[in-house]
C-alpha positions in Angstrom: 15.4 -1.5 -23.8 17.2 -2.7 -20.7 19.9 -4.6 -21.9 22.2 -3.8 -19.1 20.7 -5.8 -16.9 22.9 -9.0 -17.7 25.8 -6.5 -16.4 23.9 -5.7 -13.2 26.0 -5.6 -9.8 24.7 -9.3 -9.1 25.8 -12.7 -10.6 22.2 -13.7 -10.5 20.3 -12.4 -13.2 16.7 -12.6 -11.7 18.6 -9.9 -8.6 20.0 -8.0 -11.8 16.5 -7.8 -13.3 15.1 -6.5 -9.8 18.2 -4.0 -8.7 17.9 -2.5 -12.7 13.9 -2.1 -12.7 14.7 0.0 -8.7 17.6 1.6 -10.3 14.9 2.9 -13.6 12.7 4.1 -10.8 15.2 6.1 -9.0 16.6 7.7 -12.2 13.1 8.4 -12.9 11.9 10.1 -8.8 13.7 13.3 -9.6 11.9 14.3 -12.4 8.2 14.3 -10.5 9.1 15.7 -6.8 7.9 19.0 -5.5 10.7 22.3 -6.1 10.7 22.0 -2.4 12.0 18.8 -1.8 15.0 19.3 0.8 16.1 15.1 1.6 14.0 12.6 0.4 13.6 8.6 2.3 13.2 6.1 0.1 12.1 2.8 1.0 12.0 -0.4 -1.2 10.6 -3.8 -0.3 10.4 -6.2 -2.8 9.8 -9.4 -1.3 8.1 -10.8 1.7 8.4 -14.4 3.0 4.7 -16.0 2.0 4.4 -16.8 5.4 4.8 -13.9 6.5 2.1 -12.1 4.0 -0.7 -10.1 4.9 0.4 -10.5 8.5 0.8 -6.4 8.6 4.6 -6.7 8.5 5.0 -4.4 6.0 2.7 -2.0 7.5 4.7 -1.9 10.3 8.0 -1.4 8.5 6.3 1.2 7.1 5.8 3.3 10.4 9.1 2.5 12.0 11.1 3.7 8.2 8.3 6.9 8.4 9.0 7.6 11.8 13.7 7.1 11.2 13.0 9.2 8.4 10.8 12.4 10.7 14.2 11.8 12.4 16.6 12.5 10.1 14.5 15.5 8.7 13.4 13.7 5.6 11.0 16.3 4.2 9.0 13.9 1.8 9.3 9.8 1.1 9.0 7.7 -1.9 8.4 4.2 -2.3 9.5 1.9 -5.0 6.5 -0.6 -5.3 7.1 -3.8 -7.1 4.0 -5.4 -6.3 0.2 -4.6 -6.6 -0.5 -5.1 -2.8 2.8 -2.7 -1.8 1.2 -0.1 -4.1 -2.2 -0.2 -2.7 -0.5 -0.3 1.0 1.2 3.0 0.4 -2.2 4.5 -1.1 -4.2 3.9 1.7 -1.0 5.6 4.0 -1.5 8.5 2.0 0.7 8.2 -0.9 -0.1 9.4 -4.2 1.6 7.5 -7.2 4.2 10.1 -9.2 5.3 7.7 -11.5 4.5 3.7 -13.2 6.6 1.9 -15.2 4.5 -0.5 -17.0 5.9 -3.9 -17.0 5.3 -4.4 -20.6 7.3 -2.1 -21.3 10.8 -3.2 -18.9 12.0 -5.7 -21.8 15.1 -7.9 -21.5 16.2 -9.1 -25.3 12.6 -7.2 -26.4 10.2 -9.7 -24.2 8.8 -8.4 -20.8 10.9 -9.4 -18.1 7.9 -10.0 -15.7 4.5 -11.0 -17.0 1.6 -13.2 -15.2 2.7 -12.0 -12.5 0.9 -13.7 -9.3 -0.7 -10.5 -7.6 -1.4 -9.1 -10.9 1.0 -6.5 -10.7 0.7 -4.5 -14.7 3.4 -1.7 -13.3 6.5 -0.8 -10.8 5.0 2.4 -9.0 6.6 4.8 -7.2 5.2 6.6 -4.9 5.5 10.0 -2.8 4.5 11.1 0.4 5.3 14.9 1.8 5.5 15.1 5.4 4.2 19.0 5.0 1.1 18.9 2.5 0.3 14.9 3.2 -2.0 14.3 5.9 -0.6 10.9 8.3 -2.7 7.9 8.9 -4.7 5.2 7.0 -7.4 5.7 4.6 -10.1 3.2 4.4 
């Protein structure tokens, strides 16, 4: 299905199989956002140092990108969500999910490129947030 991605950008092919799975999700955005849409943010964050996990780091990129994109007169934002914990971050911020790309279904050579995956991640989300109808702040 995704054969192209041993002739991603990258000379690695693990960064291939990342940048072509964000690439499917972008190609994909455009098809589920509002007729109002105006300029769209999108944020990605696909990796975190483990030290650095469940510190609230990506919480607080979250805020600071939300608040650059406010700005810059972003209307909505999406997020590319690789991992189970991103996608559940941006749920609680008031996402909702507008599209999943199950991972069984991103093959390299007809095998799943990622399977067993540590957090337990079954799907690359992305997700959508509209400054207008969206209301800010965390959910519990």
């Amino acid at each position: 299905m995704y054969a192209h991605i041993r002739n991603g950008p990258f000379k690695n092919l693990n960064l291939n199989r990342v940048a072509v799975l964000l690439e499917e999700l972008g190609w994909q955005t455009g098809k589920f956002l509002p007729k109002d849409t105006q300029k769209l943010g999108i944020h990605e964050l696909f990796s975190t140092q483990p030290s650095f996990m469940r510190s609230g780091l990506a919480a607080k990129i979250a805020n600071t990108i939300q608040k650059i994109f406010i700005e810059q007169g972003c209307t909505q934002e999406a997020g590319y969500c690789v991992a189970t914990g991103t996608w559940k971050m941006s749920l609680r911020y008031g996402h909702r999910t507008i599209y999943s790309l199950p991972y069984d279904q991103y093959l390299e050579d007809g095998k799943p490129v990622f399977e067993n995956l540590y957090d337990k991640a079954t799907a690359a989300n992305t997700t959508l947030f509209d400054y207008k109808r969206d209301k800010f702040g965390r959910r519990s």
